[in-house]
N, C-alpha and C positions, 0 to 999 in steps of 0.2 A: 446696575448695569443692564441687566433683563428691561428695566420701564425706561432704559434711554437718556437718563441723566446726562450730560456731561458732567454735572459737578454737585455735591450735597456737602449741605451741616451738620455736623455736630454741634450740638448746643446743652449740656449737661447743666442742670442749677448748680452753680457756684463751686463750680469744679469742672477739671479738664479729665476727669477718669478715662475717657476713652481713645483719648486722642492718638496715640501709640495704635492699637492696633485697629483704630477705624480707616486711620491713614493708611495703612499699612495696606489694608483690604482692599481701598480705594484707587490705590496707584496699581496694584494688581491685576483690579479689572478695567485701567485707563479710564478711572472717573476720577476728577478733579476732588480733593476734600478740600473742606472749607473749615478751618478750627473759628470755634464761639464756644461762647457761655451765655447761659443765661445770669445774668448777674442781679441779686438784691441789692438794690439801692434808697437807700432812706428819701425820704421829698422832701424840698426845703423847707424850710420852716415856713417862711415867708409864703410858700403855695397851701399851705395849711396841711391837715389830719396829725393829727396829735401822733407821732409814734408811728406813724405808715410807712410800711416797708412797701416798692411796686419793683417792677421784674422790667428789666432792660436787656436786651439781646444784643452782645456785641460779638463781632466778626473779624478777626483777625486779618487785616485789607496786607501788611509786609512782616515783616521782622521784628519791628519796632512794636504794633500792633502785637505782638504775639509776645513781646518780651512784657509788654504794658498788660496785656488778660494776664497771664503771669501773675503778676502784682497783683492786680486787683484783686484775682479768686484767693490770692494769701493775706491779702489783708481784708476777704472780707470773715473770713476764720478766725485769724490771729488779731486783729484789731477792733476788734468790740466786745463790749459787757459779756460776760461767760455767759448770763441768764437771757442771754439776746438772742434771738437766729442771725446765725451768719449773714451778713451786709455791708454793703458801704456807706458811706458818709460821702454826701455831695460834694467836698469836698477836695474827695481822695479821686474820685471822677473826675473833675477837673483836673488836676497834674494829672492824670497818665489817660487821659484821651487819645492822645496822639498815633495815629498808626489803624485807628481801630472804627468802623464800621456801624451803624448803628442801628437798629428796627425797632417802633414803639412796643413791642412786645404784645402787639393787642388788646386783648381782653386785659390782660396781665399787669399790664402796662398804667403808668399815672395818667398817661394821656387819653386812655379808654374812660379809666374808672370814672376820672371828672366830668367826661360828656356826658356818662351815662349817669351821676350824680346831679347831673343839671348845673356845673360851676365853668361855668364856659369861661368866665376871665378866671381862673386861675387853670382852666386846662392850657388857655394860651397863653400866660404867663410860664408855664412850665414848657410850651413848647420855643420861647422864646429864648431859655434856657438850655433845650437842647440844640439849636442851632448857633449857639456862642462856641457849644464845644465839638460841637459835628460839621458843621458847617456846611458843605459836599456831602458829607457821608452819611446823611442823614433820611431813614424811611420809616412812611408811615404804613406800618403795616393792620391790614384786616386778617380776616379768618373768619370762618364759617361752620361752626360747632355748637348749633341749635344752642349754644352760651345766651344768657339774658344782658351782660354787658358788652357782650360783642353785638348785640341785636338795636341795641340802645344806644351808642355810641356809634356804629358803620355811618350813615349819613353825615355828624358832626364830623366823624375824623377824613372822610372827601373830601368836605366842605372846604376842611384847614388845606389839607394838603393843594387844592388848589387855590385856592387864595392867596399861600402862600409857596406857590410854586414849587415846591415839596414833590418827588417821586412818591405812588404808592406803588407796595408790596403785598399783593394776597400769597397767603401762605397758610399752609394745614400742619400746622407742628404735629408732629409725629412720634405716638410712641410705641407702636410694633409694626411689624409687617402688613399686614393686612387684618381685615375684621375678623379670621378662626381664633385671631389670638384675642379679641376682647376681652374674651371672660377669662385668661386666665391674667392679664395682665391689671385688670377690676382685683382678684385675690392675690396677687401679689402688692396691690396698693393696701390691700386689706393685712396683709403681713407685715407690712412695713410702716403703717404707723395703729397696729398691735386692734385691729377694730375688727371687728364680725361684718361676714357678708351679709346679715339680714340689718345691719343698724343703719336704722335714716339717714342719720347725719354723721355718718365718714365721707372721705374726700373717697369720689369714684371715678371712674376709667370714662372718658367720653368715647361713643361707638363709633364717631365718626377721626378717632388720634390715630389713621392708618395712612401708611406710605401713599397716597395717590398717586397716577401717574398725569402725563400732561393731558390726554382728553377728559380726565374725571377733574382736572381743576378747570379745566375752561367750561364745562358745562356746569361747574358750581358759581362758578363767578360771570356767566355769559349774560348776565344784565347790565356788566358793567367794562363791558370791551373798550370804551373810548378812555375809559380814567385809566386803567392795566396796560394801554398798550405799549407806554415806554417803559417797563417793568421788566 
């Protein structure tokens, strides 16, 4: 409400944990919420990586949408191998699309990691597949978090997007407030999956996953006003 929003996501990995009282917050200060997940979903077989789980962002667009994230975030718990991470099956995305929103998840994303792997016909193969089941609803979103697959892939995933007459979305997913809270939300990643603040290789906090407001995103993305501006 303070940076002027009308409207923000929630987008939890494979779960709706917050959605009760973000909402709640939101309609309080006359901001719009918007319920998502981020959701795991497995890549076809057919697109390759043996066993690759990538992260899709969906958005609950009505009801139907909301009743369908639903489903999904339960069966992506309850419907796979115990010794699995929670995911879906391409599948199970296909029946319950409907109602529901879609963004390549960026970096996150099958549609990132291919470009920046260098497998351009199987990234557009997989994009070919998200617009059977998105149709309309469908963006390709960027970010800008000094990430090396977001760095490697931005130019390809333009490219797609208009080529294929595709909206793009810049977006700075966000996981605290502002930059004071970095480092505590770096040792909370560090408690959470049980690893020391001095070890190289734990997963850590990016300094730039803070709420920005709209002049810090336009001057992050201000080389690319013509591609953004229907976004």
């Amino acid at each position: 409400a303070m940076l002027g929003f009308p409207a923000i996501a929630v987008t939890d990995r494979n779960g709706l944990y917050g959605v009760m009282p973000f909402s709640e917050a939101c309609i309080a200060k006359g901001v719009q919420p918007i319920v998502g997940a981020m959701l795991a979903v497995a890549r076809p077989p057919e697109i390759g990586g043996e066993a690759s789980i990538d992260w899709l962002v969906l958005l609950a667009k009505d009801d139907e949408g909301y009743a369908n994230l639903c489903k999904l975030v339960s069966s992506a718990h309850l419907d796979r191998p115990f010794e699995e991470e929670p995911h879906v099956a391409v599948e199970k995305l296909e029946e319950l699309a409907e109602g529901l929103i879609a963004l390549t998840a960026g970096a996150e994303g099958a549609l990132a990691r291919l470009i920046a792997d260098g497998q351009q016909l199987k990234a557009e193969a997989y994009l070919d597949h998200l617009e059977k089941l998105f149709a309309d609803r469908l963006y390709v979103e960027i970010a800008r978090r000094n990430d090396a697959v977001e760095e490697a892939s931005e130019a390809g995933l333009v490219d797609l997007a208009y080529a294929r007459d595709l909206p793009l979305v810049a977006t700075n997913p966000a996981a605290y407030v502002d930059p004071s809270v970095h480092a505590a939300h770096d040792a909370m990643l560090c408690i959470a999956n049980s690893a020391y603040v001095e070890s190289a290789d734990r997963q850590s906090s990016s300094p730039d996953a803070w709420l920005k407001d709209g002049p810090a995103m336009e001057k992050l993305f201000e080389d690319l006003p013509e591609a953004l501006t229907n976004t």
